[in-house]
N, C-alpha and C positions, 0 to 999 in steps of 0.2 A: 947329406941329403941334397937333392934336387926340387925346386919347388917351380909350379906353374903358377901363372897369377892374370888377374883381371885386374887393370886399371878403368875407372870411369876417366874419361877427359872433360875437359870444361865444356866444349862444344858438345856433349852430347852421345859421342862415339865411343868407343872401347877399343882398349888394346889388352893385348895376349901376349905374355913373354915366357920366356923362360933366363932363369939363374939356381948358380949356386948357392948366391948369397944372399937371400928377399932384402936384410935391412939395408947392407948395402948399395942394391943393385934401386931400390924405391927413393932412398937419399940421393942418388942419382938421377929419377926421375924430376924428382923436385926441383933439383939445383940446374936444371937443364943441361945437364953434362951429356944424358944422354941422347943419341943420335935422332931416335923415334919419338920423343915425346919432348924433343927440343923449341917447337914452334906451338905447340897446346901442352899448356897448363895440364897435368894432372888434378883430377881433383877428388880422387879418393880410390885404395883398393877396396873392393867388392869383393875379390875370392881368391882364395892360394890353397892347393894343394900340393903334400912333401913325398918325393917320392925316393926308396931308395937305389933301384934303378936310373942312372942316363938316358938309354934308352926311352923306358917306358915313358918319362915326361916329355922329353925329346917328341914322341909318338903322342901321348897327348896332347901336348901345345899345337899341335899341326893338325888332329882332329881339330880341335878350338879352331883352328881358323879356315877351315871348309865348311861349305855350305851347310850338310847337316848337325856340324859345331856351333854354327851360329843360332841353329833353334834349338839343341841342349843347351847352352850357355842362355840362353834368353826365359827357356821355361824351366829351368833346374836351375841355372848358377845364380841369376842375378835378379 
C-alpha cells in the first residue's frame, strides 16, 4: 500500500507527504530525521489515505498541494 497523509505542525501549518511506510515514515517525523519537518515540531496526523496504486497517490499528494487541494484539504480533510 501507498498512503498520503496530513501532518498538523506546531506552528500552525500543514504538510502533505507521501510514503510506503506511515508508521515508519511519522517516527521519522518525530525524531526529526526527517528533512521537511526537521526545524517544526510535528504535532499531530489529521488524515492518511491507502492507496493501492503508486501512481494514484503520487497524483494525489500533488492535488494536495495545489491551490484547489488546499480548499479540499481545509473543507473535507481537516
Amino acid at each position: 500500500m501507498y498512503y498520503v497523509y496530513i501532518l498538523e505542525l506546531e506552528n500552525g501549518q500543514y504538510y502533505s507527504g507521501f510514503t510506503r511506510d506511515l508508521k515508519k515514515r511519522l517516527i521519522a517525523h518525530k525524531n526529526h530525521s526527517s528533512p521537511t519537518t526537521s526545524r517544526i515540531e510535528p504535532k499531530e496526523l489529521v488524515f492518511y489515505s491507502a492507496f493501492k496504486s503508486k501512481q494514484k497517490a503520487l497524483d494525489f499528494e500533488k492535488y494536495l498541494k495545489s491551490s484547489s487541494g488546499f480548499a479540499f484539504r481545509n473543507k473535507r480533510l481537516i
